[in-house]
C-alpha positions in Angstrom: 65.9 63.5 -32.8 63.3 64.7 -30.5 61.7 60.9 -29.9 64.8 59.0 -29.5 65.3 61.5 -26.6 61.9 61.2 -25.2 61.8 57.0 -25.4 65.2 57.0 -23.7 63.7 59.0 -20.8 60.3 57.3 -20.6 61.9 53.9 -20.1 64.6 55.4 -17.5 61.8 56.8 -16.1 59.6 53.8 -15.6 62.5 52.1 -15.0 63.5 54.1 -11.8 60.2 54.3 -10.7 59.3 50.6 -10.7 62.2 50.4 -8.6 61.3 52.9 -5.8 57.8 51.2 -5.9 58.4 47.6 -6.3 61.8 47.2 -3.8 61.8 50.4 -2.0 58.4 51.1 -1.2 57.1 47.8 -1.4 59.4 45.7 1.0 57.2 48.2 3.5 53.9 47.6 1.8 53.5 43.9 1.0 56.6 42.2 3.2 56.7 44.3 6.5 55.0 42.6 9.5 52.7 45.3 11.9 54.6 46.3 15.5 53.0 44.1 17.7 51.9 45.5 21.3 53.8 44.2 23.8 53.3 44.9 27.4 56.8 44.8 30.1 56.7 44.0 33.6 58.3 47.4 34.6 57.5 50.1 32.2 60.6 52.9 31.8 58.7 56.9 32.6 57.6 58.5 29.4 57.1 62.3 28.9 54.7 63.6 26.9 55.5 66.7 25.2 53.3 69.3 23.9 54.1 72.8 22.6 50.9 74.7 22.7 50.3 78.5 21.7 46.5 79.4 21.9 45.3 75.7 21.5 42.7 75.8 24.3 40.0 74.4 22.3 42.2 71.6 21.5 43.4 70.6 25.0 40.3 70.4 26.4 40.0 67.0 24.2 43.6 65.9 23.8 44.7 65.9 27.6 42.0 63.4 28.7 42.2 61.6 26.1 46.3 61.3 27.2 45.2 60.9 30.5 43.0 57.0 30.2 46.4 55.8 28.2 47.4 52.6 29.5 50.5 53.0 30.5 51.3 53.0 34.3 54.8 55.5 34.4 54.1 59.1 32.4 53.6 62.2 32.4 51.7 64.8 30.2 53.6 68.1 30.3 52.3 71.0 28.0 54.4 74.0 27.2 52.5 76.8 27.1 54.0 79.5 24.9 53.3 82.3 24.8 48.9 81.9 24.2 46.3 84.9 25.2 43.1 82.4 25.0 42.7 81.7 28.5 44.9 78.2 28.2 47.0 79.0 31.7 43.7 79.0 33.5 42.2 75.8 31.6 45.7 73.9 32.5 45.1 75.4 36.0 41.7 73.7 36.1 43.2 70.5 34.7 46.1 69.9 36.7 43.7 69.5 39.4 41.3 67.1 38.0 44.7 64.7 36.1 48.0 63.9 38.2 49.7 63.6 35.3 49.9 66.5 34.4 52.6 69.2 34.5 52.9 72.6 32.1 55.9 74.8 31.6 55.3 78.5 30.6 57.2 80.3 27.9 56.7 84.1 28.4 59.2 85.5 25.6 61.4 83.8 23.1 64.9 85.3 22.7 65.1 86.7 18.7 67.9 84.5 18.3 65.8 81.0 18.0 62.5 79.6 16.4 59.6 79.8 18.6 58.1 76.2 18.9 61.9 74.7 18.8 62.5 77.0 22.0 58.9 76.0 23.3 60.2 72.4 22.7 63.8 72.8 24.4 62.3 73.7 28.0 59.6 71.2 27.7 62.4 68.5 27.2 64.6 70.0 29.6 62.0 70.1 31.8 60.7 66.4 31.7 60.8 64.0 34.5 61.4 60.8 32.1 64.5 60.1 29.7 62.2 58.4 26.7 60.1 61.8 25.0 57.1 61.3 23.0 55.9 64.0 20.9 52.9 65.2 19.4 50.6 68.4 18.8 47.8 69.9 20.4 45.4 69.4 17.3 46.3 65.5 17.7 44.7 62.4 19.4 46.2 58.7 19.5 43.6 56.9 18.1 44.0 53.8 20.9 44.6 53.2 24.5 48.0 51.5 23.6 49.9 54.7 22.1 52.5 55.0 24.9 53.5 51.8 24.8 53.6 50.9 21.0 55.7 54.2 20.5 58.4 54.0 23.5 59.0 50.4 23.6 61.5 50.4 20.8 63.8 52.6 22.9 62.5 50.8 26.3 63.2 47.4 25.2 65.5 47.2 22.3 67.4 50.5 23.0 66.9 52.1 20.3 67.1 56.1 19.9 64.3 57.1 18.2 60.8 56.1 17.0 59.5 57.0 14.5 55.3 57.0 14.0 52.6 57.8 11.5 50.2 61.0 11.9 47.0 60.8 10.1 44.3 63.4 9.8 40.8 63.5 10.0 38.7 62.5 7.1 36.3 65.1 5.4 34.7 65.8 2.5 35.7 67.6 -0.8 39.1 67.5 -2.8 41.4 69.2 0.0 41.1 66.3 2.0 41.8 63.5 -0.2 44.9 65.3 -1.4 45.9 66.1 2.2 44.9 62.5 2.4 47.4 61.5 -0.3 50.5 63.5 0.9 50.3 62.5 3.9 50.3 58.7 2.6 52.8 59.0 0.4 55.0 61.2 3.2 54.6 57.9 5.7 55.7 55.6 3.0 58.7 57.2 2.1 60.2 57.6 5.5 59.0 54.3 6.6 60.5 52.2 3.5 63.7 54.4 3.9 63.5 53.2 7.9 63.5 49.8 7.0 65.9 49.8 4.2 68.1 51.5 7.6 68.3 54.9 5.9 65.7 57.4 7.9 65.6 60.7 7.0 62.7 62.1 8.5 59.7 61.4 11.1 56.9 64.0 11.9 56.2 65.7 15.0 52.8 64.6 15.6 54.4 61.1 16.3 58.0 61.0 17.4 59.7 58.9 20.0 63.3 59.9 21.2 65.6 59.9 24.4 66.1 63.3 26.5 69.8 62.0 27.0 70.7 62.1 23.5 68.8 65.6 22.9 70.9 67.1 25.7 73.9 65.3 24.2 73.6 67.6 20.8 72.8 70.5 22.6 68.9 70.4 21.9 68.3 72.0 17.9 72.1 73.3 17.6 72.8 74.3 14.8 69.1 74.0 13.5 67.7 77.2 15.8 67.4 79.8 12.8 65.1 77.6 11.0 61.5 77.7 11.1 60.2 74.3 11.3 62.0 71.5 11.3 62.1 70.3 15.0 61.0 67.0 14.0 62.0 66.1 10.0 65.9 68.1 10.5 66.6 66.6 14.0 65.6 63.1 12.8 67.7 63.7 9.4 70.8 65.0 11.0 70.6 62.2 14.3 68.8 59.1 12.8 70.8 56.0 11.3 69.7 52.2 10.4 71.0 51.4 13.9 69.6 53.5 16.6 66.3 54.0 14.5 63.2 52.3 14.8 59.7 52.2 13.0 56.3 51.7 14.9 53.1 50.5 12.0 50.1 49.6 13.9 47.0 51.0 13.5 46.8 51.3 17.4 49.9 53.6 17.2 48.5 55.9 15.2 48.1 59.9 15.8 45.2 61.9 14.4 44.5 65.1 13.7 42.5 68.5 12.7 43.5 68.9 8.5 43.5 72.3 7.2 40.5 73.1 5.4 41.5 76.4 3.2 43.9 75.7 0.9 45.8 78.9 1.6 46.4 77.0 5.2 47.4 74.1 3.7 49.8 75.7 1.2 51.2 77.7 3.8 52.0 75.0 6.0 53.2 72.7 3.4 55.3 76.1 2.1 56.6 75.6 5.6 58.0 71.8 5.5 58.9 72.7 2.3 61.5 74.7 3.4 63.1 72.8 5.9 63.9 70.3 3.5 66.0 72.4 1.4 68.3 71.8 4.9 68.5 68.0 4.5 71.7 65.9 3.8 72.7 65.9 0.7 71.9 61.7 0.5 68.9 62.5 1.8 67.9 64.6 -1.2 69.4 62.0 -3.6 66.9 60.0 -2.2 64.1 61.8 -2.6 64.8 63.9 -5.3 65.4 61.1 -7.8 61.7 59.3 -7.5 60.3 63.2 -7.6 62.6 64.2 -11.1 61.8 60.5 -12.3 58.0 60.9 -11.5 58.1 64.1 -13.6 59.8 63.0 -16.3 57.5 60.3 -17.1 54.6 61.8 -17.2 56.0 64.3 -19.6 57.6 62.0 -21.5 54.2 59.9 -21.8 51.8 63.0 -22.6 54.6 64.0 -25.6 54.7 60.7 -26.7 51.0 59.6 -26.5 51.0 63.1 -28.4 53.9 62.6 -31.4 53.8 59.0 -32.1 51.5 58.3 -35.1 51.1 54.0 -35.1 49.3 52.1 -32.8 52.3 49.7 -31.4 54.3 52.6 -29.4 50.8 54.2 -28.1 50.0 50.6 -26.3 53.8 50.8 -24.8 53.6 53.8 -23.5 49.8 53.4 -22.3 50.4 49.9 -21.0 53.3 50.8 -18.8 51.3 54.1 -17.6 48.6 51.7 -16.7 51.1 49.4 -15.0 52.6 52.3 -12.9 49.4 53.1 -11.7 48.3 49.3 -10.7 51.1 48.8 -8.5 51.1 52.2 -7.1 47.4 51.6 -5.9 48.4 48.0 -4.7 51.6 49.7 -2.6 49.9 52.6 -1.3 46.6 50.6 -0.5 48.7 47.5 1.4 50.8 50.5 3.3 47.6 52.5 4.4 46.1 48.8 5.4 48.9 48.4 7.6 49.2 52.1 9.0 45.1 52.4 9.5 44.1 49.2 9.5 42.3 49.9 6.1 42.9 50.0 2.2 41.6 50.4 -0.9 43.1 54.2 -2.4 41.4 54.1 -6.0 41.8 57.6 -6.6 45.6 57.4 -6.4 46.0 57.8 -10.3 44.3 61.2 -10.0 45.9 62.7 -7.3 49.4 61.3 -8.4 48.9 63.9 -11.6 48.1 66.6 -8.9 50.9 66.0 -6.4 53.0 66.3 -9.1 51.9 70.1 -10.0 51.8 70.7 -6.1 55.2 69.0 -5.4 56.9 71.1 -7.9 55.4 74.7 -7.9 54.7 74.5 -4.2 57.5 72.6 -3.3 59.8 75.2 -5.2 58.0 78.0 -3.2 58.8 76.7 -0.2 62.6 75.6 -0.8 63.3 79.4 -2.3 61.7 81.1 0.7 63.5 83.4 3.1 60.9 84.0 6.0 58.1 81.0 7.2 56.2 81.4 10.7 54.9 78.9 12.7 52.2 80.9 14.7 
């Protein structure tokens, strides 16, 4: 009885998969075409917002960097919140040196609200322009052409939001290439979801949106007793196939600082964990079917590889594991090509197994937990 049970769930399994990777994923992998760059005669203001809390080290580098952009209309406004490591008197020094620059100071945060979404509120309350582009301190855009790639969908085809791809650092040893590998497969779920017009999340490291339809919602009502989600539960509630766009270039892209323990890692992934035990409940269809499916067939294949005694039914099962894995290199290679403007993932076999004890005791860690900081 037990491996009638088990073939019907490999196959579903497969099947399901195959899906997700062939149509969903791989319209964005292999069909997409790259946001091109494409420069208007009268460029709308842009605001750059920043929360920062003790992130002086990191704005010494990130606000020049902000400050060559080749954009002629924005503005770099940092919100300082609440840091004791000498940041007011470095933005002092800086707001001298780069015109562009503006900072707001948080001095308390009422109990009643999240820190970095209050931090976040009177930065965009506070901006001169209507189009917001958001990032972190620890972040860099990795091209002179980061302003314009990510605000132009809302500049020139009035769209709402924009949504980007974060990258981080590359560094040796095995925390990397799985921080590596999240954050891959993270980018190609939202952006295939994008396209298909069905967002349901963008990061904050690289997020577009207008101030006028922030205010409109009342900033993070009803999200304010949640810690985290100021960029993956605004976009889920607010996005939609019309109003929604993507930006993949490699010139668009935002970089930064990985966390190098794994207790800091697993503490921040705890964190975005949680806030996506607040998503729609499509949303977590969505996601939740190619994360059960994904377990299920590797369990499945293990017990069968394991029970079945003739040769025939071990080449199946091997053959369609070996499958999977072919065309999830060729997917997540073409999409990393297109994000970074290079390929070639060879470990993504490997860290496919691990994800999948990450996703699901970490993952369940972080959806059951009551109380997550941000800093």
């Amino acid at each position: 009885m037990l491996l009638p049970i088990l073939w019907i769930a490999f196959f579903s399994s497969v099947t399901i998969q195959f899906i997700y990777l062939l149509l969903i994923f791989g319209r964005f992998a292999y069909f997409y075409k790259s946001t091109k760059s494409q420069q208007s005669q009268q460029e709308e203001g842009v605001s750059i917002v920043i929360a920062a809390r003790n992130e002086k080290n990191n704005l010494k580098t990130l606000i020049p960097a902000l400050a060559v952009q080749d954009y002629s209309n924005y503005e770099i406004l940092i919100v300082n919140d609440r840091s004791s490591d000498g940041t007011p008197a470095l933005l002092g020094e800086m707001m001298a040196i780069y015109p562009q620059l503006r900072t707001v100071t948080v001095g308390h945060t009422p109990g009643h609200v999240t820190p970095k979404k209050y931090a976040l509120t009177l930065g965009i309350k506070a901006a001169k322009n209507d189009i917001i582009l958001l990032t972190d301190a620890d972040c860099q855009p990795v091209s002179k052409n980061w302003i314009q790639l990510m605000s132009n969908p809302l500049s020139a085809n009035e769209k709402t939001f924009s949504l980007g791809y974060g990258a981080y650092h590359l560094l040796p040893g095995f925390l990397n290439k799985l921080i590596q590998y999240e954050t891959l497969l993270t980018a190609i779920n939202y952006f295939s979801f994008a396209l298909w017009k069905a967002p349901l999340m963008g990061v904050g490291r690289n997020l577009c949106y207008r101030k006028s339809f922030f205010m409109e919602k009342k900033a993070f009502n009803h999200l304010w007793h949640i810690n985290g989600g100021d960029d993956d539960l605004f976009i889920n509630r607010y996005a939609n196939g019309d109003n929604t766009a993507v930006v993949i270039n490699p010139e668009s892209i935002t970089v930064s600082h990985p966390k190098t323990t794994f207790k800091g890692y697993l503490s921040q992934k705890k964190r975005h964990f949680h806030a996506g035990k607040y998503y729609g409940a499509k949303n977590k269809l969505k996601l939740g079917i190619f994360a059960f499916t994904h377990l299920i067939f590797w369990v499945a294949a293990f017990l069968l590889l394991f029970l079945v005694k003739s040769w025939e039914p071990i080449i199946t099962v091997a053959g369609l594991v070996i499958l999977r894995a072919l065309i999830q290199v060729t997917v997540i290679s073409a999409a990393k090509k297109k994000m970074e403007g290079v390929g070639n993932v060879y470990w993504t076999m490997f860290f496919d197994l691990v994800y999948l004890s990450y996703f699901w005791v970490i993952g369940t860690k972080g959806y059951l937990s009551k109380e997550i900081k941000w800093k």
